[in-house]
C-alpha positions as CSV (number, residue, x, y, z in Angstrom):
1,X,40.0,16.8,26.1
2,X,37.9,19.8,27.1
3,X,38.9,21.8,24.2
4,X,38.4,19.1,21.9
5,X,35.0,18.7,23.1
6,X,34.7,22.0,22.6
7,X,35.1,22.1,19.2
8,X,33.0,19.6,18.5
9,X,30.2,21.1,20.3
10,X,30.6,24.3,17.9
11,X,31.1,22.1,14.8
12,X,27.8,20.4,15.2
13,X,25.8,24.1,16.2
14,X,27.6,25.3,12.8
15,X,26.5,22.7,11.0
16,X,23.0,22.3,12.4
17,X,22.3,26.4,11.3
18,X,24.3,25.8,8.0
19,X,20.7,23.8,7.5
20,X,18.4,25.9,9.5
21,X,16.2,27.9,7.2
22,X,13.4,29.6,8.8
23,X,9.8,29.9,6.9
24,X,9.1,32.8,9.0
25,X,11.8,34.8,7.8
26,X,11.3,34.1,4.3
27,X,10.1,36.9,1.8
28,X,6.5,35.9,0.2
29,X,6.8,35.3,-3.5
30,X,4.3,37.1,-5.9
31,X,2.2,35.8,-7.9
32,X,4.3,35.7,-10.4
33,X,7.0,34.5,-9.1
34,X,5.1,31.7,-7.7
35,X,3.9,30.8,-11.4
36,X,7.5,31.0,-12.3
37,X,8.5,28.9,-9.5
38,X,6.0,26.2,-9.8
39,X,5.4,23.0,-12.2
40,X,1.7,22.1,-11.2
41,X,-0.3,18.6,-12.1
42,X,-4.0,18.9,-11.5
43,X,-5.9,15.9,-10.9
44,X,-4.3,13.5,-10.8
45,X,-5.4,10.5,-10.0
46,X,-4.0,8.0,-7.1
47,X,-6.6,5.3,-7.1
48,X,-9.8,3.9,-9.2
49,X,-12.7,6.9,-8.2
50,X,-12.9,9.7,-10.8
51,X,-12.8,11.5,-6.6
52,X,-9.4,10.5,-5.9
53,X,-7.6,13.0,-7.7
54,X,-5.0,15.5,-6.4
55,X,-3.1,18.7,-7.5
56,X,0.3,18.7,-7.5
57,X,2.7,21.8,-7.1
58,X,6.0,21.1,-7.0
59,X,8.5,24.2,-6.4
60,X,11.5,24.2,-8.0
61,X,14.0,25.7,-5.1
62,X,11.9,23.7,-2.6
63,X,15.5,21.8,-1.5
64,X,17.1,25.6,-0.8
65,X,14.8,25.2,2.5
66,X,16.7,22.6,3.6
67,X,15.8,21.7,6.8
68,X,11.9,23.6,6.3
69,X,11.6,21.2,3.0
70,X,8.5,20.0,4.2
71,X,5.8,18.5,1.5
72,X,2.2,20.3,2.7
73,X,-0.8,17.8,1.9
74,X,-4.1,19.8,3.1
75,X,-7.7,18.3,2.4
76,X,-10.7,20.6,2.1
77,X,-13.5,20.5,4.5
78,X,-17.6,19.9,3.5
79,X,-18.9,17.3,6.6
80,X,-17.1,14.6,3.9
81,X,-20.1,15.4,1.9
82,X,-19.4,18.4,-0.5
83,X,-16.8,21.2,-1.3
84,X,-13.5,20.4,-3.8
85,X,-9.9,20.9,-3.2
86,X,-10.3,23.9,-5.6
87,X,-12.4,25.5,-3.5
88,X,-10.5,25.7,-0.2
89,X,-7.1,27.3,-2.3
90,X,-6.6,30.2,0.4
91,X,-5.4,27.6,2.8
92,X,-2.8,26.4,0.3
93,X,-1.4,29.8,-0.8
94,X,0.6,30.9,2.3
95,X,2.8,27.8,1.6
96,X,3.3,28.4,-2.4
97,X,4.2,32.0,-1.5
98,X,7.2,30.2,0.6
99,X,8.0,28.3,-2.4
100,X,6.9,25.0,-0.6
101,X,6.0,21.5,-2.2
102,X,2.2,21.3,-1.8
103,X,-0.7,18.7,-2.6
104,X,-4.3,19.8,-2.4
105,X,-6.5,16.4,-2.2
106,X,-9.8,15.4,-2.7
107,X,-11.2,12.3,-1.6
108,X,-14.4,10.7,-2.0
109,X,-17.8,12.2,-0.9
110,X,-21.2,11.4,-0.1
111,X,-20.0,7.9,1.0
112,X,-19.2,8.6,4.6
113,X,-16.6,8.9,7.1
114,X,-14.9,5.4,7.1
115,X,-14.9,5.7,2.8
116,X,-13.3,9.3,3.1
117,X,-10.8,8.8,6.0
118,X,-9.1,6.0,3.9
119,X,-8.3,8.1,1.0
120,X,-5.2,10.3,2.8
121,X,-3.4,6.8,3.4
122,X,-3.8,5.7,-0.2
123,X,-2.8,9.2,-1.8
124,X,0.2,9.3,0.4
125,X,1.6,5.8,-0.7
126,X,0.6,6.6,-4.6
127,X,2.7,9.4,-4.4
128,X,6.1,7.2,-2.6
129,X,5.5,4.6,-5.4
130,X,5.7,7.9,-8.0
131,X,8.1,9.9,-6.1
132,X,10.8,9.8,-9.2
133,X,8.1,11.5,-11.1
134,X,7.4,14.0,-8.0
135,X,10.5,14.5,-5.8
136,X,8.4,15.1,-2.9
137,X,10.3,14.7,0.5
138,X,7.7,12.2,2.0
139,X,10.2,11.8,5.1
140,X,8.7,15.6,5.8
141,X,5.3,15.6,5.4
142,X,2.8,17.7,7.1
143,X,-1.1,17.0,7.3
144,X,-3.5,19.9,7.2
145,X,-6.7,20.5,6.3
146,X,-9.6,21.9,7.3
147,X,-13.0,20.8,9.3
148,X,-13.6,17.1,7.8
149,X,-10.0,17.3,6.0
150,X,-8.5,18.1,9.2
151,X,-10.2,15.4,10.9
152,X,-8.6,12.9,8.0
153,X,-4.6,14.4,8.4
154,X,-5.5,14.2,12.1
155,X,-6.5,10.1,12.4
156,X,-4.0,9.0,10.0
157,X,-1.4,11.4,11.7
158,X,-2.1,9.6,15.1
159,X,-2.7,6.4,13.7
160,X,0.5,5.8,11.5
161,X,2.7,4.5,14.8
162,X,-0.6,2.0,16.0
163,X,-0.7,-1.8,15.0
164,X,-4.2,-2.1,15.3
165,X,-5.0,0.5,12.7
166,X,-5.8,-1.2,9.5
167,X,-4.9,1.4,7.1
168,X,-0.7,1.5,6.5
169,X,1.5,4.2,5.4
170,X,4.5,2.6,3.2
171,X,8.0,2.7,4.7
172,X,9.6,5.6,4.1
173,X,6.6,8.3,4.7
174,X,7.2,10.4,7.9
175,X,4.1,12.8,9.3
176,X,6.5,15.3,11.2
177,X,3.6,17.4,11.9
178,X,-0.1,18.3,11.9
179,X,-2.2,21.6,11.4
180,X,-6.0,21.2,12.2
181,X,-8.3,23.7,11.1
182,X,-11.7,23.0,13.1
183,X,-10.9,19.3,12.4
184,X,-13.2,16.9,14.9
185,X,-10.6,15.5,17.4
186,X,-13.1,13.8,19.6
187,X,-17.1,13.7,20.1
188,X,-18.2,12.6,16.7
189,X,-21.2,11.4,18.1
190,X,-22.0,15.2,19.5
191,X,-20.9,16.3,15.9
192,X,-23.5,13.8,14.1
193,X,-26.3,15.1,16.6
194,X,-25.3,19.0,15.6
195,X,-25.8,18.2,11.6
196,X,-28.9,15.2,11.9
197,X,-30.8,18.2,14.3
198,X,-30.4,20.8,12.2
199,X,-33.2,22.4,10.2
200,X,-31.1,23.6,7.0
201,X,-31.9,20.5,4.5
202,X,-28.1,20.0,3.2
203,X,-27.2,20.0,7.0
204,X,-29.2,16.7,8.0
205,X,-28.2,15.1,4.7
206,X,-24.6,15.4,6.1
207,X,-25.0,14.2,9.5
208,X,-27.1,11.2,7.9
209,X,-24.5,10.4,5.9
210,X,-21.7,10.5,8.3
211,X,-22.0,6.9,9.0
212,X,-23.9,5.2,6.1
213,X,-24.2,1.8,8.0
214,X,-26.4,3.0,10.2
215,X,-29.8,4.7,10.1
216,X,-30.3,6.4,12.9
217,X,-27.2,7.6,15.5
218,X,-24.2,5.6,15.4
219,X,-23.1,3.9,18.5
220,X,-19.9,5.3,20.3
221,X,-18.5,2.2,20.0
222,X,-18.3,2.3,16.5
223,X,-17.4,5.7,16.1
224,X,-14.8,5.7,18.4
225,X,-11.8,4.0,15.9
226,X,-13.0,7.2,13.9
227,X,-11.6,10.0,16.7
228,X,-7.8,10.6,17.1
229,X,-8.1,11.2,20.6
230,X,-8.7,7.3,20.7
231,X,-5.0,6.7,19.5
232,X,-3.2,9.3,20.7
233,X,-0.1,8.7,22.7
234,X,3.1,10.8,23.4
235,X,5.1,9.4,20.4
236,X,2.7,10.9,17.7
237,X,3.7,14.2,15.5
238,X,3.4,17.8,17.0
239,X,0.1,19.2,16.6
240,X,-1.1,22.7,16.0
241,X,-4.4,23.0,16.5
242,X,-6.9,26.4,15.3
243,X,-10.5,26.1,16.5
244,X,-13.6,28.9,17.4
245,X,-15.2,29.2,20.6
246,X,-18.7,30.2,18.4
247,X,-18.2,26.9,16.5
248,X,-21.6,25.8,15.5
249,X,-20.5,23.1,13.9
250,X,-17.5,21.0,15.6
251,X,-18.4,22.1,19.4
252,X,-15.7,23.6,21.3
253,X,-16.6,21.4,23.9
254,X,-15.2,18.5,21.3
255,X,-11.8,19.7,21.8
256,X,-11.0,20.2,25.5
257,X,-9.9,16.3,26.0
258,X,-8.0,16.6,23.1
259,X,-6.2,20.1,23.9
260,X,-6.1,18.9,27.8
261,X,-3.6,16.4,26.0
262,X,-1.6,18.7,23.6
263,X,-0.9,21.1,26.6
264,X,1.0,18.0,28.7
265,X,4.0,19.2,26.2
266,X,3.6,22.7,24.9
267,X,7.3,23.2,23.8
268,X,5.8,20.5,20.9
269,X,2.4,21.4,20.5
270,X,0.6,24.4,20.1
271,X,-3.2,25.3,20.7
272,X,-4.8,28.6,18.6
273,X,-7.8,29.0,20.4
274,X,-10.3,32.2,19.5
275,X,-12.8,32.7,22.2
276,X,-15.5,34.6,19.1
277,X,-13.9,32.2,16.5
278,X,-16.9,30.3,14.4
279,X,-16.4,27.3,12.0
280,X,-14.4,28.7,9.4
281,X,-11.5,31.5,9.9
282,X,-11.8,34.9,9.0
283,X,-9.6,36.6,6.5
284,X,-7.4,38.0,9.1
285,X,-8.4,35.1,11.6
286,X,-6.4,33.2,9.1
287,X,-3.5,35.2,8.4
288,X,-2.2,35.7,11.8
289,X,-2.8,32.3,12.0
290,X,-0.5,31.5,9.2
291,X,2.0,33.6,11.3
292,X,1.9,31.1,14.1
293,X,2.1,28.2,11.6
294,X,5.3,29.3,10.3
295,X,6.8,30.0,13.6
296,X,5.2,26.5,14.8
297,X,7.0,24.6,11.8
298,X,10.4,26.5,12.0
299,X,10.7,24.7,15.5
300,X,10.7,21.4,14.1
């Protein structure tokens, strides 16, 4: 009986790194092999807003990565306000040099946080009611983004397994994980007060704009069903947060009940924390990040 057991032991640790593929160990494609490797759809559109529109790139080996087949869907950032999924590209090329599935998204500006954080849910159940035109694995899919795109991949990330939330994913879409970029977790009321106080003009027009119902701060009450620390439990995705200690924008400070909570389980999540880190990564601030990312996702 022992023996047989055994065997069946080593049967399922063959099998289980027959599908192990490790992004980290993969060789970056060029850019020309990545043209080679990819068919790419821009804009297209997944509901009635000449703003919900999203680029496509699907790879043409993605299944070879078996169990890394992840579909990437990263938003860009702009205080939900400004900015374009073409402008925020050098968070998308790390996973097209891995020959990943990616979608770069926009969603709709100027119209406030509850308008923008809606968009993520609808794009993700356009593309299951289209997947024989995409062959996406939506059973795989990881949220990123960054600053206000990383606080949309983060709500509906945490939100997908509560009741209560209105907003539904369609059966068959799985978040198996979430990167954040400087993506408000918590304190959106600290983060309106940073942008409606600040003396660059474009800056108050965002924090004005955050929450269009109101006209002068919202309550917490109301912004509260806006920050994923509200839903978070145990039984949500892993998280990999990045975030700057010189953050003039999303306050450090915003994080710590939120990273307090990641740290309970540290085998699952994963904190990239950079004491002189502002806003927005450096160059190199985001390539060694990228290294952690790949390492962070090969252990899912």
């Amino acid at each position: 009986m022992k023996k047989k057991i055994a065997v069946a032991v080593l049967f399922i640790a063959l099998a289980a790194n027959s599908c192990a593929v490790k992004l980290a160990s993969v060789v970056d494609k060029s850019p020309e092999q990545i043209q080679a490797a990819y068919k790419i759809t821009k804009d297209i559109s997944y509901g009635a807003d000449k703003e919900q529109a999203m680029d496509v790139y699907q790879a043409s080996n993605a299944k070879k990565l078996k169990n890394s087949n992840y579909t990437i869907v990263f938003l860009h950032g702009g205080g939900y306000y400004v900015s374009d999924k073409s402008r925020e590209e050098r968070y998308v090329q790390p996973y097209l040099k891995k020959g990943m599935n990616v979608v770069n998204l926009n969603y709709r500006i100027k119209r406030g946080i509850p308008v923008a954080t809606e968009d993520l849910t609808y794009a993700l159940n356009f593309l299951k009611a289209h997947n024989d035109t995409y062959h996406l694995n939506l059973e795989r899919v990881i949220l990123t983004g960054f600053s206000a795109g990383a606080h949309i991949a983060s709500l509906v990330a945490v939100t997908a397994n509560d009741p209560t939330y209105p907003n539904k994913l369609d059966a068959g879409i799985e978040i198996a994980g979430v990167i954040n970029f400087s993506g408000p977790v918590d304190g959106l009321d600290v983060v309106e007060k940073v942008f409606m106080s600040n003396e660059v003009p474009v800056m108050k027009e965002i924090g004005f704009a955050l929450f269009p119902a109101t006209t002068e701060y919202a309550p917490k009450e109301f912004i509260r069903k806006y920050e994923p620390i509200t839903y978070f439990d145990k039984n949500d995705p892993p998280f990999l947060i990045w975030y700057g200690g010189k953050d003039d924008q999303v306050p450090p400070e915003t994080f710590a009940k939120f990273v307090e909570l990641l740290n309970k389980d540290k085998q699952k999540n994963e904190v990239l924390f950079l004491p002189q880190g502002l806003h927005s990564p450096t160059a190199d601030e985001l390539k060694d990040a990228y290294v952690e990312i790949f390492k962070f996702l090969d252990k899912r």
